[in-house]
C-alpha positions in Angstrom: 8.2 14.3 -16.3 9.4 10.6 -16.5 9.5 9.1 -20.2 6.8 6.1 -19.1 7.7 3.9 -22.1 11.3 4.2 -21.1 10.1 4.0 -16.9 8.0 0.5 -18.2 11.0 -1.4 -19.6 13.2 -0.3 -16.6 11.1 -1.8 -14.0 10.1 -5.2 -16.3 11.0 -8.2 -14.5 11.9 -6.2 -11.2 11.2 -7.5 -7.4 9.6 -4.9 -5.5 8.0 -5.0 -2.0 5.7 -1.8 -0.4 6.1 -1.8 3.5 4.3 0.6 5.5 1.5 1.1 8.8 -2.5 0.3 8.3 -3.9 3.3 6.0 -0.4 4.3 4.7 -1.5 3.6 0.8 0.2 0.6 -0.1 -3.1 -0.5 -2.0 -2.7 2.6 -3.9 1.1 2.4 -4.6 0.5 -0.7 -5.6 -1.7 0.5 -8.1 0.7 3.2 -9.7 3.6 0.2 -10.1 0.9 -1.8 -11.7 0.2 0.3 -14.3 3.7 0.6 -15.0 3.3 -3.6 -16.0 3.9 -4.9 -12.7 1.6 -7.8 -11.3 0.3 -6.4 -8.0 -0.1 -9.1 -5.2 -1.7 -7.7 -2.2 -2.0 -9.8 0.7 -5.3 -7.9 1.9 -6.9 -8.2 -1.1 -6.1 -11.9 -1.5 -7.7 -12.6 1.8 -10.8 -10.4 0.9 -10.9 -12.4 -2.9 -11.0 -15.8 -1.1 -14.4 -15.0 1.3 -15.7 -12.8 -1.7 -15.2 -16.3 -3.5 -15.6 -18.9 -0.8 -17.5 -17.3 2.1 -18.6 -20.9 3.4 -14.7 -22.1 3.7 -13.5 -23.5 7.1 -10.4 -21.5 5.4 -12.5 -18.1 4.6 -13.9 -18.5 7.6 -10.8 -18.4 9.7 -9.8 -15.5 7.9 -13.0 -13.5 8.5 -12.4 -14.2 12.6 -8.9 -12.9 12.5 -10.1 -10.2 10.0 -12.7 -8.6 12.4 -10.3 -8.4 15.3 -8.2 -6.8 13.3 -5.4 -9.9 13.7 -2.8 -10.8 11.7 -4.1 -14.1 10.0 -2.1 -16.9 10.8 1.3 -17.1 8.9 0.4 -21.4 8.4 -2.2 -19.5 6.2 -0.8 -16.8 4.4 2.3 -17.7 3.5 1.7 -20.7 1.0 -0.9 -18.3 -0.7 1.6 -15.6 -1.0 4.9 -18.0 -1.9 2.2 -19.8 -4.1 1.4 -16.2 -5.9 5.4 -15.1 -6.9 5.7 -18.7 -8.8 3.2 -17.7 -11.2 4.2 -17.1 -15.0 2.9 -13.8 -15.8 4.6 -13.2 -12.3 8.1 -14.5 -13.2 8.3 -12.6 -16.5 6.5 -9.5 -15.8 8.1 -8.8 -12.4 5.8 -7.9 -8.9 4.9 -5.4 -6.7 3.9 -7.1 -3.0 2.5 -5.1 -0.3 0.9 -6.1 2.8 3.4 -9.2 3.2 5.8 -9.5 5.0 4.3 -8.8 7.9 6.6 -10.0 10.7 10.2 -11.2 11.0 9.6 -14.7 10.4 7.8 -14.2 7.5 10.5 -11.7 6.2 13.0 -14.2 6.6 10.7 -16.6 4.3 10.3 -14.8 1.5 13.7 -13.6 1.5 15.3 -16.7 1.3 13.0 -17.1 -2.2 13.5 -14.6 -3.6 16.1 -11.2 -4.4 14.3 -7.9 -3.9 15.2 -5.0 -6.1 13.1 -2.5 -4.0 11.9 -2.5 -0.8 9.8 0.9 -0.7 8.6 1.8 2.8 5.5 4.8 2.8 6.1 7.1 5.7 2.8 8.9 7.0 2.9 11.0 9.9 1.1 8.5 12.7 -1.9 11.5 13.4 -2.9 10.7 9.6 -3.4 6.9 10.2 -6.7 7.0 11.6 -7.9 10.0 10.6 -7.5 9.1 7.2 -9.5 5.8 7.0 -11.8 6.9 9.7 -12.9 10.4 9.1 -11.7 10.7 5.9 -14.2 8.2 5.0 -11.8 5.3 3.4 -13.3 3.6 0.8 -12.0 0.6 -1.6 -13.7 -0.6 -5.1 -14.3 -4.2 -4.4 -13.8 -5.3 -8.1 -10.5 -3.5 -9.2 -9.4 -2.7 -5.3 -8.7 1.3 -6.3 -8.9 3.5 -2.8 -10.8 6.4 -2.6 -11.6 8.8 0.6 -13.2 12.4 0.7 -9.8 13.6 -0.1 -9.1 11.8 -3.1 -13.0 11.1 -4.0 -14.4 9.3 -6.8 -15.5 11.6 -10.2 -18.9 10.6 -9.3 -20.0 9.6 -5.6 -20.0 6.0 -4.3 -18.8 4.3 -8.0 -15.6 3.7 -8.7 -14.0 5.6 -11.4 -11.9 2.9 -13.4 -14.6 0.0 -13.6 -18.0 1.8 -11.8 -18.3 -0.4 -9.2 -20.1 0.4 -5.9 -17.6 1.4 -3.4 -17.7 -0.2 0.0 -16.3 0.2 3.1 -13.6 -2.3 4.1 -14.4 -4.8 6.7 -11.0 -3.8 8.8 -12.2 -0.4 8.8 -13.2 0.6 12.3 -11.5 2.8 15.1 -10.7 0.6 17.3 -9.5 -1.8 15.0 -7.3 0.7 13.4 -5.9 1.6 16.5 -5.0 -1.9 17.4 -3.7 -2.4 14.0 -1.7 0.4 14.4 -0.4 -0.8 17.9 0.5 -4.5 16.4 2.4 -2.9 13.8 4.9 -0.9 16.0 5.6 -4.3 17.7 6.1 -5.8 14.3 8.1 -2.9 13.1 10.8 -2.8 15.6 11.4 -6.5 14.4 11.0 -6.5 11.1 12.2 -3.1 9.7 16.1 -3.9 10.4 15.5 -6.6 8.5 14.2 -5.0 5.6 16.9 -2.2 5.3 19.7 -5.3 5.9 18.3 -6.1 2.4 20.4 -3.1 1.0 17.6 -2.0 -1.4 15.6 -0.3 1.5 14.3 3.3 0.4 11.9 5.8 2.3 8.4 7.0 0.1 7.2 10.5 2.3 3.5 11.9 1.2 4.7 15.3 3.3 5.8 17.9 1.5 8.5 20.5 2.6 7.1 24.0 4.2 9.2 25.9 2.0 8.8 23.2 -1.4 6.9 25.1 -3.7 4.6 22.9 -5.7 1.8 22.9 -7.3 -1.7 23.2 -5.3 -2.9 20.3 -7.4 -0.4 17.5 -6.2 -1.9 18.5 -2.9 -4.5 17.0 -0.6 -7.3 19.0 -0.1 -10.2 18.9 1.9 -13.3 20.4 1.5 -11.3 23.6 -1.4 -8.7 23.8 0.9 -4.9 22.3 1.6 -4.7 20.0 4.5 -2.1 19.8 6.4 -1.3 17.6 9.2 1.1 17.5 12.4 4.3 15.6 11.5 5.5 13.4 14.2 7.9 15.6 15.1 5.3 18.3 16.4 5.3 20.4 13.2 3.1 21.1 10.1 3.1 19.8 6.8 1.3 19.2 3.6 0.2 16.2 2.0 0.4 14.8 -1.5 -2.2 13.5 -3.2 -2.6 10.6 -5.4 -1.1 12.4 -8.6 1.2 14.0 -6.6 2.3 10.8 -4.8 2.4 8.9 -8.4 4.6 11.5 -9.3 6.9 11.4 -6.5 6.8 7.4 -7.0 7.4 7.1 -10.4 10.4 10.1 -9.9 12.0 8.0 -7.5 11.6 4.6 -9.7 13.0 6.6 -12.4 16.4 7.5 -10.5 16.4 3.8 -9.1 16.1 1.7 -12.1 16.7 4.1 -15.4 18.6 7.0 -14.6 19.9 10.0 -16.7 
């Protein structure tokens, strides 16, 4: 078990960026670094603040189009919001954890000419997860604090959040056949932008499978239903799957080693 007042002051001030595919759990990642003092920017829920806040927009409205398609919105809109976002105070001293951004090479080669990573922290789910897991495992997101949820890590009590009680909803993005084309853009982005990221030196691999002979406690697991899911790797095999403690734990083991040490 990590010392967190001693995991805190390690990671103060630190550049981190969480890369992975659509349903992945950046969102959620995101969330663990934040509680460790990190600002979380999220270029999803950026774009889902500004029509929450300005549905009417010409902007929002752009958004929403790309959105429902299940597009990448335009990089002449996202990139000032996100470049905007790291100049922030609380931002500069505190340190950040981005996710969703970059999303192609171009926009890599942006942001890395502002700023110095210290992390770049890529989640690897096996690809026969991806849509089950926001599909049928019934994805859903807290619209006020952005906390996910799905029938394998549910809410204490059904449909409300358990942080702030808000009524969960179902994320506009959220559809089969959006996921699958999400899932097909991102391979094309991938092959482009992934040499880019581990070029950055500070590239590091996050897996929510466990090892078939890793004993662990049944409570770090996901769980469907009582029992312990596993899923086909993409290699053709079996595995288990962490759940949100266990992946926290994992996370915050591998922060530890990165940034504090013995």
């Amino acid at each position: 078990m990590v010392d967190l007042d001693r995991l805190k002051e390690g990671v103060r001030g630190k550049k981190l960026i969480v890369f992975g595919p659509p349903g992945s759990g950046k969102g959620n990642r995101s969330n663990d670094l934040k509680a460790l003092g990190l600002v979380a920017i999220s270029a999803g829920i950026v774009l889902r603040n500004r029509l929450r806040d300005e549905p009417n927009s010409d902007l929002s409205k752009k958004v929403a189009y790309h959105m429902k398609k299940g597009e990448l919105v335009p990089s002449d809109i996202i990139v000032p919001i996100i470049l905007g976002s790291l100049e922030q105070r609380d931002v500069l001293e505190r340190g950040f954890v981005l996710d969703g951004f970059p999303r192609t090479r171009d926009q890599g080669k942006v942001l890395f000419s502002r700023i110095d990573s210290d992390l770049v922290l890529f989640l690897d789910v096996p690809r026969s997860f991806l849509t089950y897991g926001v599909i049928e495992g019934n994805r859903r997101v807290c619209p006020t604090c952005q906390k996910g949820y799905s029938d394998f890590d549910p809410p204490k009590e059904e449909g409300l959040c358990d942080i702030c009680r808000s009524r969960l909803v179902k994320r506009l993005d959220d559809d089969a056949s959006i996921i699958e084309k999400r899932l097909k853009d991102y391979d094309k982005q991938v092959k482009e932008l992934l040499p880019l990221l581990e070029s950055t030196g500070k590239f590091q691999k996050l897996s929510i499978t466990v090892d078939k002979d890793e004993e662990i406690d049944e409570r770090l697991l996901k769980k469907i239903k009582g029992e312990v899911y596993w899923v086909e790797t993409d290699d053709g095999g079996k595995a288990r799957m962490l759940n949100l403690e266990g992946m926290r734990m994992r996370l915050y083991n591998l922060i530890w080693e990165i940034f504090v040490g013995s």
